[in-house]
C-alpha positions as CSV (number, residue, x, y, z in Angstrom):
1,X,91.6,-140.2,-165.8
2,X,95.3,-139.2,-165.7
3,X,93.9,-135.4,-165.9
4,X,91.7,-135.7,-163.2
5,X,94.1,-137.3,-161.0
6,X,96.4,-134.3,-160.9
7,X,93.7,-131.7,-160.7
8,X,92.2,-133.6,-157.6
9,X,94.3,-132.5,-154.7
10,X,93.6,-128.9,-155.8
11,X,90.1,-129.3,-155.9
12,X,89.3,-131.9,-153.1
13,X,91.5,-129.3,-150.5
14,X,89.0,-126.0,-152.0
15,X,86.0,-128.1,-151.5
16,X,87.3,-129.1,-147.9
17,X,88.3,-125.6,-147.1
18,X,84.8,-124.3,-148.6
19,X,83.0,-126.6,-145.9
20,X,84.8,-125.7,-143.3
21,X,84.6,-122.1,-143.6
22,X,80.2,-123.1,-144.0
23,X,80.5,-124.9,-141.0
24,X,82.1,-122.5,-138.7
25,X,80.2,-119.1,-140.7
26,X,76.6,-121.4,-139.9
27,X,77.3,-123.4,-137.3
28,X,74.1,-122.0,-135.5
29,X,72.2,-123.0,-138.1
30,X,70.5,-126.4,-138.9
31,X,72.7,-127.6,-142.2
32,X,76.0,-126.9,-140.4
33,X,76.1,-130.6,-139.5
34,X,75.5,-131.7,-142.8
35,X,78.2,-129.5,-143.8
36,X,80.6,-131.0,-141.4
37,X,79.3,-134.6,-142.7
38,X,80.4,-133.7,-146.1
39,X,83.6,-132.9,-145.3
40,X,84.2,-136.1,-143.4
41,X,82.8,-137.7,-147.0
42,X,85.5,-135.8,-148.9
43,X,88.2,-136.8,-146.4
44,X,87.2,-140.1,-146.5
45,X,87.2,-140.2,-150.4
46,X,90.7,-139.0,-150.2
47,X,91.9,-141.3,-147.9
48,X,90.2,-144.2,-149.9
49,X,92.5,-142.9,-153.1
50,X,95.4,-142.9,-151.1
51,X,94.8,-146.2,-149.6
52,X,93.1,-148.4,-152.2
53,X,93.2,-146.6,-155.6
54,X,96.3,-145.3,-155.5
55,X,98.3,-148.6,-154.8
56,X,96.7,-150.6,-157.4
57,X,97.2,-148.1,-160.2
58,X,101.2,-147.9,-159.1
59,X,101.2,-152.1,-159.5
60,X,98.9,-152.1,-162.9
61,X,101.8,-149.0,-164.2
62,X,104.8,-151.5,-164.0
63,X,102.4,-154.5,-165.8
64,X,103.6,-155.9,-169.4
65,X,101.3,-158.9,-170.6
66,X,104.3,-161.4,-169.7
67,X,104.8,-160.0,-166.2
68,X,100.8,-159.3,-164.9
69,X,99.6,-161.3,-161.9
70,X,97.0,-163.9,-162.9
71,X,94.2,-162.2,-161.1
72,X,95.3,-158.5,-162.9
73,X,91.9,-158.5,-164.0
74,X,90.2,-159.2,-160.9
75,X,92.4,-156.2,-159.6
76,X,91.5,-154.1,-162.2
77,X,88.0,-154.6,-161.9
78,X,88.6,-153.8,-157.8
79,X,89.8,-150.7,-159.0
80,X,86.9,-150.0,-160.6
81,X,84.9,-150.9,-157.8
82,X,86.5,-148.5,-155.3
83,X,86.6,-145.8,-158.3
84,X,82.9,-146.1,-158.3
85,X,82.5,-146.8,-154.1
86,X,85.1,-142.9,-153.9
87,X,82.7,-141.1,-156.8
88,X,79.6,-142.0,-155.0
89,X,81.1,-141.0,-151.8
90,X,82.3,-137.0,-153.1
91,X,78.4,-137.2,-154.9
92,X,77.1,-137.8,-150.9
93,X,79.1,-135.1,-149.6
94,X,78.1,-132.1,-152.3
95,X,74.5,-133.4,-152.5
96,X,74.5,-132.5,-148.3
97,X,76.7,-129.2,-148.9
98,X,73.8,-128.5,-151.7
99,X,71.4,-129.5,-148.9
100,X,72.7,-127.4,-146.2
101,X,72.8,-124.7,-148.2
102,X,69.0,-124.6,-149.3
């Protein structure tokens, strides 16, 4: 996971300048909406790491067994959720930039 997480902003910001140049090179034709709809999915994934991902892994960093809240696995099972809720948003936005592009 670490890995990934440092890779991502290179990655998410290619992907989100990709769509845009689709979007304004077809915007004539019929996928260009979908195009823009996937890059309101990937800015929306981002923002959901920044918002909700992000803070919880910060908190669960500075945890020690004596010192984690009572609900720490409650939160880290949130975290999961979100991870899961962000991956199936980015899946949305390149199945529609596959779509567009068929």
């Amino acid at each position: 996971g670490r890995m990934l997480g440092a890779l991502m902003p290179v990655w998410y910001f290619t992907s989100l300048g990709l769509a845009a140049v689709w979007a304004i090179a077809g915007w004539h034709r019929p996928g260009a909406g979908l195009v823009v709809i996937a890059a309101a999915l990937l800015v929306l994934s981002v923002i959901m790491s920044v918002l909700l991902l992000v803070p919880i892994n910060n908190q669960g960093k500075t945890w020690t067994p004596e010192n984690r809240p009572a609900d720490w696995k409650e939160q880290m099972n949130r975290w999961d959720r979100y991870h899961y809720a962000r991956v199936a948003v980015i899946i949305a936005a390149f199945t529609l930039l596959v779509t567009a592009l068929v």
